[in-house]
N, CA and C atoms as an extended XYZ file, in Angstrom:
462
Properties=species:S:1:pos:R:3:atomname:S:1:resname:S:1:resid:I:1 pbc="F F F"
N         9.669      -23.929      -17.233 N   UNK     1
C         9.619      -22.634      -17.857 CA  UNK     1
C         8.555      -22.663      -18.952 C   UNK     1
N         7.498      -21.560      -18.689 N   UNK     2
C         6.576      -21.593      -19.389 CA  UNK     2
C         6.742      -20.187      -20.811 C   UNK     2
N         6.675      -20.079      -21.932 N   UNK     3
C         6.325      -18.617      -22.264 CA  UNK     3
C         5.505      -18.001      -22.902 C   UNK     3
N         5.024      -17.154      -22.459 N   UNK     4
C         3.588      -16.098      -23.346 CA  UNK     4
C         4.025      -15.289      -24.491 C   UNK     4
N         2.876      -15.276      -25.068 N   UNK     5
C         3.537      -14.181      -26.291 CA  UNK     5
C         2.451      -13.219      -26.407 C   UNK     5
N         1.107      -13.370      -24.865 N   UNK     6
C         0.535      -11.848      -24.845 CA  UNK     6
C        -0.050      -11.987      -23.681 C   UNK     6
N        -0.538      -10.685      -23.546 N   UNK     7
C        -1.388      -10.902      -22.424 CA  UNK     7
C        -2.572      -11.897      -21.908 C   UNK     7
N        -2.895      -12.377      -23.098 N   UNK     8
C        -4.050      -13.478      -23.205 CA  UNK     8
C        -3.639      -14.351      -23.287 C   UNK     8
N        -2.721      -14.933      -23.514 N   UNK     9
C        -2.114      -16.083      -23.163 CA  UNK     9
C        -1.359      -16.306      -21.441 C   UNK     9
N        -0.488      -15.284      -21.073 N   UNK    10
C        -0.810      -15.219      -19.739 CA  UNK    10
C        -2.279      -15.613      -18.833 C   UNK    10
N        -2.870      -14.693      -19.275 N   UNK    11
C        -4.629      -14.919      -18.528 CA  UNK    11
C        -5.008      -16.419      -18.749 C   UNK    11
N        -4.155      -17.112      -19.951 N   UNK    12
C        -5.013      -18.747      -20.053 CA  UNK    12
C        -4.361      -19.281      -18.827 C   UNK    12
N        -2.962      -19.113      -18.997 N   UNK    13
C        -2.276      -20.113      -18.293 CA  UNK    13
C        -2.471      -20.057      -17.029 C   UNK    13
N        -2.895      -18.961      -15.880 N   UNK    14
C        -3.479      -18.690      -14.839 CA  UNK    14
C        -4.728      -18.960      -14.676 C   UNK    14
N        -5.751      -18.911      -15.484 N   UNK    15
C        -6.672      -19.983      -15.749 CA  UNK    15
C        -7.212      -21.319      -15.498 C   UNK    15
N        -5.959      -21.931      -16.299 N   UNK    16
C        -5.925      -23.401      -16.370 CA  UNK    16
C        -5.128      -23.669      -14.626 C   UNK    16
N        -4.424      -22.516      -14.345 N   UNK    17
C        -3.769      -23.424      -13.255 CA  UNK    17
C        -5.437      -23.233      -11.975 C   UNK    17
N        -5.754      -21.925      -12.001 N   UNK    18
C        -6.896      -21.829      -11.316 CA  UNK    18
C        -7.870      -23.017      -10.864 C   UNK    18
N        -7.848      -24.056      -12.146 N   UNK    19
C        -8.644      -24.885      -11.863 CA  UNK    19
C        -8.049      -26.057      -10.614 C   UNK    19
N        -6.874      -26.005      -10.575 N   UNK    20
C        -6.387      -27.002       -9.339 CA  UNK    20
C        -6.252      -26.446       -8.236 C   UNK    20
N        -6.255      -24.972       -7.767 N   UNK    21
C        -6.325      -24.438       -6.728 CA  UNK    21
C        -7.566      -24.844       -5.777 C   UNK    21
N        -6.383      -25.442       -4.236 N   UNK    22
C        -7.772      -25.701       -3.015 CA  UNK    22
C        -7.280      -24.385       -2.201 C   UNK    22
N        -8.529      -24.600       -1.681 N   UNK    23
C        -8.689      -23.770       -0.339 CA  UNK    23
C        -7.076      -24.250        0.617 C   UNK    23
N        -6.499      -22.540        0.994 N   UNK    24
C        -5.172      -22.505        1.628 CA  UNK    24
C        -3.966      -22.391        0.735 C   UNK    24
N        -4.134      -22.413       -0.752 N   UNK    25
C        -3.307      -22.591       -1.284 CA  UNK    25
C        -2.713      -20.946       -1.412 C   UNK    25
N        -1.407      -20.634       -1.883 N   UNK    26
C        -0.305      -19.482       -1.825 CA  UNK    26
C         0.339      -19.620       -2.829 C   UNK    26
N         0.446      -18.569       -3.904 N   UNK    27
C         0.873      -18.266       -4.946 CA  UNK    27
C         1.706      -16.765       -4.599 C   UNK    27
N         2.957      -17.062       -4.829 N   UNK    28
C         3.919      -15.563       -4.896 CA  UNK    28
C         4.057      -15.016       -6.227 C   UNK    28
N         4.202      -14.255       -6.672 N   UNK    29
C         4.573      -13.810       -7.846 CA  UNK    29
C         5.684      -12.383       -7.512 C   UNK    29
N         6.214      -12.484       -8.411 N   UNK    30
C         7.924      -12.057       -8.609 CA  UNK    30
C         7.613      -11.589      -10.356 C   UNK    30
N         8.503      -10.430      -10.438 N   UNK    31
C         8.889       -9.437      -11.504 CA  UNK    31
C         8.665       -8.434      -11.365 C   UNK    31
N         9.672       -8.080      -12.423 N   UNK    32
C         9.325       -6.322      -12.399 CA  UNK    32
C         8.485       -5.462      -13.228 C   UNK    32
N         8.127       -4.361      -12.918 N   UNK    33
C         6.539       -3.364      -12.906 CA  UNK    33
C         6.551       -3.973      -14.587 C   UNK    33
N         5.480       -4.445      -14.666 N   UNK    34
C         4.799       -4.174      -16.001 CA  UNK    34
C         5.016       -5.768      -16.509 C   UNK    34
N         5.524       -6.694      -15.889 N   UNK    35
C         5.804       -8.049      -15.995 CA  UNK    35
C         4.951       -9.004      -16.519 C   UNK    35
N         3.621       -8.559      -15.749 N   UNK    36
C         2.399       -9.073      -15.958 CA  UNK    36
C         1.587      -10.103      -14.667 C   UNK    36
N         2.131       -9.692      -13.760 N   UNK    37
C         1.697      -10.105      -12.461 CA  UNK    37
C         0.211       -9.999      -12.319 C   UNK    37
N         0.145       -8.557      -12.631 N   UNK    38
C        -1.495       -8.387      -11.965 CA  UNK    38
C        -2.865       -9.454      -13.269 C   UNK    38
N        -1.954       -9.462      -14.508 N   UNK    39
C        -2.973       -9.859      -15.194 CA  UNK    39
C        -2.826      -11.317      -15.112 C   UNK    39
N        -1.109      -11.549      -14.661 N   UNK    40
C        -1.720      -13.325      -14.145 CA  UNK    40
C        -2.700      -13.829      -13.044 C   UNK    40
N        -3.014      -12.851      -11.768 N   UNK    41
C        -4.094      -13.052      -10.966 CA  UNK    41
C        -5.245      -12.910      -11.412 C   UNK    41
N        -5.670      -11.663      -12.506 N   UNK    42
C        -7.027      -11.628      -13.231 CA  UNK    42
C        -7.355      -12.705      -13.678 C   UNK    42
N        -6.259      -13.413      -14.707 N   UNK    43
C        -6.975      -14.710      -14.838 CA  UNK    43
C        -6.636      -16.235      -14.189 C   UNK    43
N        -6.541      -16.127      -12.930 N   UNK    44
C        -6.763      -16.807      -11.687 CA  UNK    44
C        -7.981      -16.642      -11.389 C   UNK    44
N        -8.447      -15.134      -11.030 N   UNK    45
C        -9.828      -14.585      -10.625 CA  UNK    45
C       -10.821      -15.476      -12.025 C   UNK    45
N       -10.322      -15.440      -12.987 N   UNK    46
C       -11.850      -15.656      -13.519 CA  UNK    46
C       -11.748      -17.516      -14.123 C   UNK    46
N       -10.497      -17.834      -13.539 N   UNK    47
C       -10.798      -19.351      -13.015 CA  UNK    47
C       -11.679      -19.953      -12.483 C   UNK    47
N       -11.517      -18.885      -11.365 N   UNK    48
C       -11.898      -19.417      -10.229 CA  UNK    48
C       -13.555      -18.616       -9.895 C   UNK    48
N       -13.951      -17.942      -11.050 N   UNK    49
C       -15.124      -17.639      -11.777 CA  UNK    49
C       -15.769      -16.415      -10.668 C   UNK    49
N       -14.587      -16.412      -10.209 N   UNK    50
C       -14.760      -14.365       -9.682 CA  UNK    50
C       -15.015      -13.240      -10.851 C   UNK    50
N       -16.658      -12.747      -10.928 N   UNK    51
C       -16.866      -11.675      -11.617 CA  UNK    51
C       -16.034      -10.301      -11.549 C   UNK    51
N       -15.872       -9.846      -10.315 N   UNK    52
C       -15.333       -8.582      -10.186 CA  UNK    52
C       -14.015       -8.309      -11.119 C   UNK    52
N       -13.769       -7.114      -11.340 N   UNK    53
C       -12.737       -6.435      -12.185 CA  UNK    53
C       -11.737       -6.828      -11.021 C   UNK    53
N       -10.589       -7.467      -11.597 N   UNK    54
C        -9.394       -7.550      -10.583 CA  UNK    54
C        -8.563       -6.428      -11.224 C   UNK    54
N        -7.960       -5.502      -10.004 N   UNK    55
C        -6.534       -4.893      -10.580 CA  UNK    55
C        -5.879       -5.047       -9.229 C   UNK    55
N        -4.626       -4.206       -9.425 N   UNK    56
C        -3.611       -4.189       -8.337 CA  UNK    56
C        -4.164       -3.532       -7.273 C   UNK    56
N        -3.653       -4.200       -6.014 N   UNK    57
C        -4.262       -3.368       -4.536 CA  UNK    57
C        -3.018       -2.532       -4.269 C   UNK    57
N        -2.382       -2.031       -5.263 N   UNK    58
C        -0.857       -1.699       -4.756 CA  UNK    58
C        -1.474        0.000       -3.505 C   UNK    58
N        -2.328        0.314       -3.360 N   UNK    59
C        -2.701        1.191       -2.186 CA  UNK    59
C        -3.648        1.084       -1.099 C   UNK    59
N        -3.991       -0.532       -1.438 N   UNK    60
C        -4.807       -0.838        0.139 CA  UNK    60
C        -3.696       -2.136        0.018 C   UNK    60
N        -2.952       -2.538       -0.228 N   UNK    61
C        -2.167       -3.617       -0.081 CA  UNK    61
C        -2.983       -5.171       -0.137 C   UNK    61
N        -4.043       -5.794        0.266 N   UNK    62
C        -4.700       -6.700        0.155 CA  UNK    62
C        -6.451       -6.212       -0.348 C   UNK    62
N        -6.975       -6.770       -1.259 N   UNK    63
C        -7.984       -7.071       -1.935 CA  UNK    63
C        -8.760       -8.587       -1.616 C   UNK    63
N        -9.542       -8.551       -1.181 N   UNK    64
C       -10.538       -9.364       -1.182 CA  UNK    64
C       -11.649      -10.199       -2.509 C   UNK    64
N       -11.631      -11.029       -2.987 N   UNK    65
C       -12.482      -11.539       -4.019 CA  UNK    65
C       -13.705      -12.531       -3.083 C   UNK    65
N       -14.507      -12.377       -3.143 N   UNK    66
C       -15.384      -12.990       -2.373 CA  UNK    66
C       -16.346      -14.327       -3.148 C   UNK    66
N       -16.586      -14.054       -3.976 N   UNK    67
C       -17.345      -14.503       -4.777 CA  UNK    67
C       -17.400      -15.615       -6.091 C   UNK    67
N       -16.237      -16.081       -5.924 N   UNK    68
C       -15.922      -17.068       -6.584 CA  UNK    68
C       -16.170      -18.435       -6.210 C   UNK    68
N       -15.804      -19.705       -6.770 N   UNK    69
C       -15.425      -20.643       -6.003 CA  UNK    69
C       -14.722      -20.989       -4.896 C   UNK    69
N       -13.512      -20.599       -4.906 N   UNK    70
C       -12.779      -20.045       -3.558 CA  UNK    70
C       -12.622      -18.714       -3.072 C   UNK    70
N       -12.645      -18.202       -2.494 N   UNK    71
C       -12.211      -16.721       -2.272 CA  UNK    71
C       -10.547      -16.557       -3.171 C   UNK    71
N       -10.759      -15.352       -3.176 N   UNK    72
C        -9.011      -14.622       -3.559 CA  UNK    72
C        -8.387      -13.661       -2.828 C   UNK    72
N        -7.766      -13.966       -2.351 N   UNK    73
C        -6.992      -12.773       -1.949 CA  UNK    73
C        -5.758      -12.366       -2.131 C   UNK    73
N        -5.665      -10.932       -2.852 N   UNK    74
C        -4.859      -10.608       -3.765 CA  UNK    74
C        -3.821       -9.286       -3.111 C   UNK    74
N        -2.368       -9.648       -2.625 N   UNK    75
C        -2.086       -8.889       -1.768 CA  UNK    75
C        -0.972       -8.188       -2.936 C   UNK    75
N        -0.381       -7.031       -2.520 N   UNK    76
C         0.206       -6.414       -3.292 CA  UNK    76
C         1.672       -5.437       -1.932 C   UNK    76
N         2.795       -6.527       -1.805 N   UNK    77
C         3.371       -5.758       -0.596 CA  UNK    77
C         4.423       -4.770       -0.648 C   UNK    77
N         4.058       -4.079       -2.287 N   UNK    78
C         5.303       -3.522       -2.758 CA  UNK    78
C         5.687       -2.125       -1.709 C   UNK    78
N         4.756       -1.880       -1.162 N   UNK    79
C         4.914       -0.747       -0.171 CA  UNK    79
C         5.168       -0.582        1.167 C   UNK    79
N         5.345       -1.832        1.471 N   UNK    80
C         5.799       -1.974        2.979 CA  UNK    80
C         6.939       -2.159        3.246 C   UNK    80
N         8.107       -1.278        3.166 N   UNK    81
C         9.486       -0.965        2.979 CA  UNK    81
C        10.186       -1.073        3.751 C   UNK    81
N         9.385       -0.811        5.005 N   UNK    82
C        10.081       -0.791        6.296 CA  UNK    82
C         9.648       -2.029        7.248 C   UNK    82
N         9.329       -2.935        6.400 N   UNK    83
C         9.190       -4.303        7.202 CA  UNK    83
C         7.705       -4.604        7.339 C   UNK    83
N         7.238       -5.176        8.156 N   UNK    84
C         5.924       -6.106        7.819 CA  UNK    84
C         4.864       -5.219        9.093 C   UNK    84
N         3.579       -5.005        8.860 N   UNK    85
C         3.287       -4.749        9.951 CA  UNK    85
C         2.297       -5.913       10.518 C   UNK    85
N         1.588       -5.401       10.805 N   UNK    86
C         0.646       -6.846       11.853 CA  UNK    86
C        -0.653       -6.685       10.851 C   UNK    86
N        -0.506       -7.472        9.961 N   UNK    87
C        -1.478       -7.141        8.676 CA  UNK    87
C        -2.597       -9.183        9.181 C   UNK    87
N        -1.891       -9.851        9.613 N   UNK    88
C        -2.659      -11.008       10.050 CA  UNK    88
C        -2.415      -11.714        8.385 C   UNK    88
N        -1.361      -11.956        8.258 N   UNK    89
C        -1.050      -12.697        6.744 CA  UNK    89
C        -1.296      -13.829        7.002 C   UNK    89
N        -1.435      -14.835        8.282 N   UNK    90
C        -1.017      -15.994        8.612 CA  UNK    90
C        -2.846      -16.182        8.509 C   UNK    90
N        -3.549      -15.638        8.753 N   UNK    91
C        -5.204      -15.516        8.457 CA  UNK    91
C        -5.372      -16.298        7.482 C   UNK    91
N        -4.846      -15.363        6.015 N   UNK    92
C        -5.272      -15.295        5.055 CA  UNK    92
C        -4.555      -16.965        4.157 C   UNK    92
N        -3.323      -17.024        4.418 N   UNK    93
C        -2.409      -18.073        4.322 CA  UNK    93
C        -3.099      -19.585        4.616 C   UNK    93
N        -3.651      -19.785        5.713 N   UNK    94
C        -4.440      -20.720        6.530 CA  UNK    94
C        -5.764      -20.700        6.152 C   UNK    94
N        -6.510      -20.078        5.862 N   UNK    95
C        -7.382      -19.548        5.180 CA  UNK    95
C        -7.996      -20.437        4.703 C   UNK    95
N        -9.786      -19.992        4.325 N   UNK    96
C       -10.368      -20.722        3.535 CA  UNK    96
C       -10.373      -20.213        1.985 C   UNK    96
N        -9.551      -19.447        1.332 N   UNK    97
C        -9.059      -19.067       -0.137 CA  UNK    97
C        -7.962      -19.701       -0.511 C   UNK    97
N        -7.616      -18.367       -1.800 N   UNK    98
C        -6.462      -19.163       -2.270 CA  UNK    98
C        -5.714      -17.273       -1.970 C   UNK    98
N        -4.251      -17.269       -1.513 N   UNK    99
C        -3.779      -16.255       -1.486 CA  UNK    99
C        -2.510      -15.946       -2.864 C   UNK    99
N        -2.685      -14.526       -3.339 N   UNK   100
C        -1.837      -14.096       -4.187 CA  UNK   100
C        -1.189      -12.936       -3.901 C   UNK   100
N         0.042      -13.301       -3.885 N   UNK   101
C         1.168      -11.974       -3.399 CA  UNK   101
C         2.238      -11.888       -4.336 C   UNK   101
N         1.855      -10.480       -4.665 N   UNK   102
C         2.820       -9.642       -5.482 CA  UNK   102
C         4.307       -9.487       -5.076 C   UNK   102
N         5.283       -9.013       -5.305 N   UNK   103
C         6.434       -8.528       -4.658 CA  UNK   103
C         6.640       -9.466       -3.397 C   UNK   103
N         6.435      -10.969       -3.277 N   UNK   104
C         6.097      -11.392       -2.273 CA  UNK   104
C         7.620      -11.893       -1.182 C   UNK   104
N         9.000      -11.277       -1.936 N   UNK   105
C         9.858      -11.203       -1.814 CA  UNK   105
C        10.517      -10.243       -0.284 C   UNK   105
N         9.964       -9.058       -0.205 N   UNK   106
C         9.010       -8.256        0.540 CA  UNK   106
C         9.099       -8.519        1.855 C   UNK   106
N         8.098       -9.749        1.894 N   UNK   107
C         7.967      -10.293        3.196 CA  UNK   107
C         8.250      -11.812        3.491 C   UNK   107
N         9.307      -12.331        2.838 N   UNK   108
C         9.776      -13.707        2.877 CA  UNK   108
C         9.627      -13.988        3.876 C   UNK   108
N        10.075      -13.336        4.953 N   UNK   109
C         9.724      -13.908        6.338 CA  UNK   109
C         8.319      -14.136        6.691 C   UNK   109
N         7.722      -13.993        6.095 N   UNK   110
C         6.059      -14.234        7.103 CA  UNK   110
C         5.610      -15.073        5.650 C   UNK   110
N         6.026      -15.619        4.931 N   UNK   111
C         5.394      -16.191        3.792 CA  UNK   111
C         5.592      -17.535        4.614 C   UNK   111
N         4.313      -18.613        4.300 N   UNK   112
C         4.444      -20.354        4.396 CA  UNK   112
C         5.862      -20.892        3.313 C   UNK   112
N         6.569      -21.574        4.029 N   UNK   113
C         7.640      -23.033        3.749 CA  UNK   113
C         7.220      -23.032        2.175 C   UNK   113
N         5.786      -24.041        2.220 N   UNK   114
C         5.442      -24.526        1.092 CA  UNK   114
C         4.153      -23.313        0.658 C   UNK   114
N         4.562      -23.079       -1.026 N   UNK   115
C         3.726      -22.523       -2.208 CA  UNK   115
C         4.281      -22.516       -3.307 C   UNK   115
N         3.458      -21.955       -4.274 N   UNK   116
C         4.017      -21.754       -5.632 CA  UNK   116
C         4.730      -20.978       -5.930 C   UNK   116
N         6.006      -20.716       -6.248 N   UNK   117
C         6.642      -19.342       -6.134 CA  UNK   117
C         6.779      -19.134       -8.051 C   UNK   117
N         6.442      -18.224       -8.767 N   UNK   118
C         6.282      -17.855      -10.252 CA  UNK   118
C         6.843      -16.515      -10.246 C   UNK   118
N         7.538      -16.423      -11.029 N   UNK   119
C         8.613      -15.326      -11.283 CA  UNK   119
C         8.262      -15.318      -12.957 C   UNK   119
N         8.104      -13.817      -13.416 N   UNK   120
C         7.610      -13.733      -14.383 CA  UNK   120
C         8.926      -12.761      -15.506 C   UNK   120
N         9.329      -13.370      -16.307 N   UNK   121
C        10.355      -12.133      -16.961 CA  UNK   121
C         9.916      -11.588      -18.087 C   UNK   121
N         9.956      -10.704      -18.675 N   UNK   122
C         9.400       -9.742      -19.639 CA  UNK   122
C        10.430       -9.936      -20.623 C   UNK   122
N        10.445      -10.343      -21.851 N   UNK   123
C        11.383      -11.040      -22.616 CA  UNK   123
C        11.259       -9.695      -23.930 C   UNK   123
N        10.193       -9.561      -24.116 N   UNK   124
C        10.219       -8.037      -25.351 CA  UNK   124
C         8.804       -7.730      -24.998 C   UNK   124
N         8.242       -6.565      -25.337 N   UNK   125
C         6.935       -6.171      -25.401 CA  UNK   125
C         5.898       -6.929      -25.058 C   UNK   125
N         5.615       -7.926      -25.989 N   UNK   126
C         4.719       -8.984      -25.496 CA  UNK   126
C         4.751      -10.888      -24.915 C   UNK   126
N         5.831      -10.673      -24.988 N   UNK   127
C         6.237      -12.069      -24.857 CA  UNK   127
C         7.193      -12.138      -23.342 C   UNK   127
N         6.391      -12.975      -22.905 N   UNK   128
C         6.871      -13.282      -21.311 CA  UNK   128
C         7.626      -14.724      -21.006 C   UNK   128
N         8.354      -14.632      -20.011 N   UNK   129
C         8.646      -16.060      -19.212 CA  UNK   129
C         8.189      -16.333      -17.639 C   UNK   129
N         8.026      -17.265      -17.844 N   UNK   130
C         7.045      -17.800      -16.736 CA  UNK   130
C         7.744      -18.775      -16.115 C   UNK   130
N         8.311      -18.414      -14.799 N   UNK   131
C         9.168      -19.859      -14.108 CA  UNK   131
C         8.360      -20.380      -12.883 C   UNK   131
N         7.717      -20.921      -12.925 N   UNK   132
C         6.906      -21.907      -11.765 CA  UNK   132
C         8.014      -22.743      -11.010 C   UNK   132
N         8.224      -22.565       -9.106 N   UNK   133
C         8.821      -23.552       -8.217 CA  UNK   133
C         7.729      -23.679       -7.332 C   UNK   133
N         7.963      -24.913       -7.430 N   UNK   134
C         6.943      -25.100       -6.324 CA  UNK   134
C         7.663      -26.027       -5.145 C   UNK   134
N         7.063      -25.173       -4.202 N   UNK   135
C         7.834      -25.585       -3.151 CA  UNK   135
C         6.963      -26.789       -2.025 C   UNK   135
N         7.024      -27.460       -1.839 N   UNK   136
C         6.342      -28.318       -0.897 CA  UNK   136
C         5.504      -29.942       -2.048 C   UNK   136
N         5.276      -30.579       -0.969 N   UNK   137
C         4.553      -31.449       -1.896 CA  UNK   137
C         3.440      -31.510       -2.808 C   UNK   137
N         2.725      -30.799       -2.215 N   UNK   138
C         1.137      -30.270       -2.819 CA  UNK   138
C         1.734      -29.570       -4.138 C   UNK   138
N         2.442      -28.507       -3.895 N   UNK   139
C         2.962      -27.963       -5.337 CA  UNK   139
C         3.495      -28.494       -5.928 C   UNK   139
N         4.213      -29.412       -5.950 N   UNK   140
C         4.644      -30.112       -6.803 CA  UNK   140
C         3.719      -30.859       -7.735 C   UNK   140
N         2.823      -31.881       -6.944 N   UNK   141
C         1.690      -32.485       -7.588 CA  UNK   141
C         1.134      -31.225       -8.285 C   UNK   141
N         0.402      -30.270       -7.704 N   UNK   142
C         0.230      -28.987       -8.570 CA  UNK   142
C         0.130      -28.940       -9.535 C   UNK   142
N         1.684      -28.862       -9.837 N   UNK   143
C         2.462      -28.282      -11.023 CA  UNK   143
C         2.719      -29.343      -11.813 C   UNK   143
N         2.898      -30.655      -11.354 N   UNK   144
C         2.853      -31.642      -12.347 CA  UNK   144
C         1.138      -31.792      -13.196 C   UNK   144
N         0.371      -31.882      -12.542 N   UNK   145
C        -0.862      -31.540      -13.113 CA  UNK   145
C        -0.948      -30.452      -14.034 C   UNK   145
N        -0.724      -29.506      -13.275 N   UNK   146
C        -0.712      -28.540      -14.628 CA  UNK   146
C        -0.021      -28.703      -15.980 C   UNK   146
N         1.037      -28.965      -15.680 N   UNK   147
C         2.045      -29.234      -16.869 CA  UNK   147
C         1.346      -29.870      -17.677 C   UNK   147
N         0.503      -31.158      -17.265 N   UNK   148
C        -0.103      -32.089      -18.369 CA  UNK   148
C        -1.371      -30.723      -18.933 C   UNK   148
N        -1.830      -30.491      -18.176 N   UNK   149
C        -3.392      -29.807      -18.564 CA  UNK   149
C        -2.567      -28.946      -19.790 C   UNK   149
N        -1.576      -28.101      -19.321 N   UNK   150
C        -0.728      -27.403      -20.424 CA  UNK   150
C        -0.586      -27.947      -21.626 C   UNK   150
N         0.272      -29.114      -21.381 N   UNK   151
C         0.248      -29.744      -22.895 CA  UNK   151
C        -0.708      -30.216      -24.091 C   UNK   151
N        -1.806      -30.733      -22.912 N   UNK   152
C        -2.841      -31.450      -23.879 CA  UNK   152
C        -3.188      -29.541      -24.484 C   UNK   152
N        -3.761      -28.607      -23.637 N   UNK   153
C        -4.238      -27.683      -23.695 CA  UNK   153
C        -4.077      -26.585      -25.113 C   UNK   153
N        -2.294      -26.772      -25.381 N   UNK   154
C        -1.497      -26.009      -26.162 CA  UNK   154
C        -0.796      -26.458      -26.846 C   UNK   154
């Protein structure tokens, strides 16, 4: 359990994790509206030293980052209510990026075994909690890495 006490501190800590992200890797993110989801992928995006303005794709559902070190792709599935359609998630998953899904709860069924699953809680106005599981081996190492980069970091 990690916690923020702003938005810029969110943006570090997505940041710093940015830097261990390989190609194929899957990040879910979990909370509710205003949590700070979208600004933990912004600063993923500029980890991973993607110029473009990131916001929510919450009306084309997946966003493309091209231009970074790895690609991003930044899915948003809060609108697909009535189940999954043939969107080719398993593409993007397998992929030569790193994938980020919002509401990724959504579509549990078509999500990979192993990723990072981060659930974000909104504790007062500006101050957040941050629960990182990581599921599989890779995440784990992951997240043990990070943890150190965290500490020395903060």
């Amino acid at each position: 359990m990690i916690y923020s006490n702003s938005a810029e501190r969110t943006t570090l800590l997505a940041k710093t994790l940015a830097q261990l992200l390989q190609k194929g890797d899957v990040i879910t993110l979990e909370g509710d509206l205003g949590a700070g989801k979208t600004a933990f992928t912004k600063g993923l995006a500029q980890g991973l030293n993607i110029e473009r303005n990131v916001n929510s794709p919450t009306f084309t559902i997946i966003k493309e980052y091209l231009d970074g070190r790895l690609p991003l792709y930044h899915m948003d599935v809060y609108r697909l209510e009535n189940g999954v359609e043939e969107l080719g998630f398993d593409e993007y998953f397998h992929g030569d990026g790193v994938t980020v899904i919002e509401w990724a709860h959504i579509i549990k069924e078509e999500l990979p075994e192993e990723r990072l699953q981060i659930e974000i809680y909104r504790k007062s106005e500006n101050e957040r909690e941050l629960v990182f599981i990581p599921l599989g081996d890779r995440y784990k190492q992951m997240y043990k890495e990070f943890e150190e980069h965290e500490c020395v970091g903060h």
